[in-house]
BADO-74525 format. One line per field, with one value per residue (C-alpha): residue number from 1; residue in three letters; x, y, z. Coordinates in steps of 0.1 Angstrom, whole numbers, always signed. Example, Ala and Ser with C-alpha at 12.3 -4.5 7.8 and 13.67 -1.06 7.14 Angstrom:
BEGIN
pos c(1; 2)
code c(ala; ser)
xx c(+123; +137)
yy c(-45; -11)
zz c(+78; +71)
//
This chain:
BEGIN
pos c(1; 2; 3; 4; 5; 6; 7; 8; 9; 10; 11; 12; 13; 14; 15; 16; 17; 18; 19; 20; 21; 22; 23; 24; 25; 26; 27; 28; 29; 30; 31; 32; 33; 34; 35; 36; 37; 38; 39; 40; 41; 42; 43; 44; 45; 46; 47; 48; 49; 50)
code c(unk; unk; unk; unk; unk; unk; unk; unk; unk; unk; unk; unk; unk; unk; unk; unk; unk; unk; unk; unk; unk; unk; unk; unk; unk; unk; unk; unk; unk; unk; unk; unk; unk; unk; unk; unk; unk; unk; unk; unk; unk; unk; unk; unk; unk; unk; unk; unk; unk; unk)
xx c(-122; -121; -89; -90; -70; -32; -26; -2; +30; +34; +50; +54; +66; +102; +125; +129; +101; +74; +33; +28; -13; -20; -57; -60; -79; -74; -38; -10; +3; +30; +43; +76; +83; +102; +110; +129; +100; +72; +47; +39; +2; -3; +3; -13; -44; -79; -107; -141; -171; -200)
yy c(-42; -8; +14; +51; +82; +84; +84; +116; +112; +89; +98; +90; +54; +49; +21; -7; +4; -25; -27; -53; -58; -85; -98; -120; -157; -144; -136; -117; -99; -80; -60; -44; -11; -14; +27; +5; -14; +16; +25; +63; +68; +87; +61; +36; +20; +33; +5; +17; -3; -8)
zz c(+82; +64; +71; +57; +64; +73; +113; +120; +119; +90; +60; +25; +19; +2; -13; +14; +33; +47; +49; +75; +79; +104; +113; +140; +130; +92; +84; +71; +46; +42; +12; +5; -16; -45; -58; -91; -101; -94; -118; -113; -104; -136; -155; -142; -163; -153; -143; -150; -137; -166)
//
């Protein structure tokens, strides 16, 4: 599976907020949004492949 892109209409996620992926015969996993416990994108550590 490879999802890219954001479908129109959706918006920025926010505190409370849920990302339910479900794949039939595999799983689920769902992941709620914590704005307390963020780390900002900026500083978050870089991984660099060798």
């Amino acid at each position: 599976m490879s999802a890219t892109g954001t479908p129109a209409g959706v918006g920025p996620l926010g505190h409370g907020d849920r990302v339910v992926v479900e794949i039939e015969r595999v799983g689920r996993l769902e992941v709620g949004v914590d704005a307390f416990r963020a780390v900002p994108y900026t500083t978050r550590p870089v991984h660099r492949r060798a």
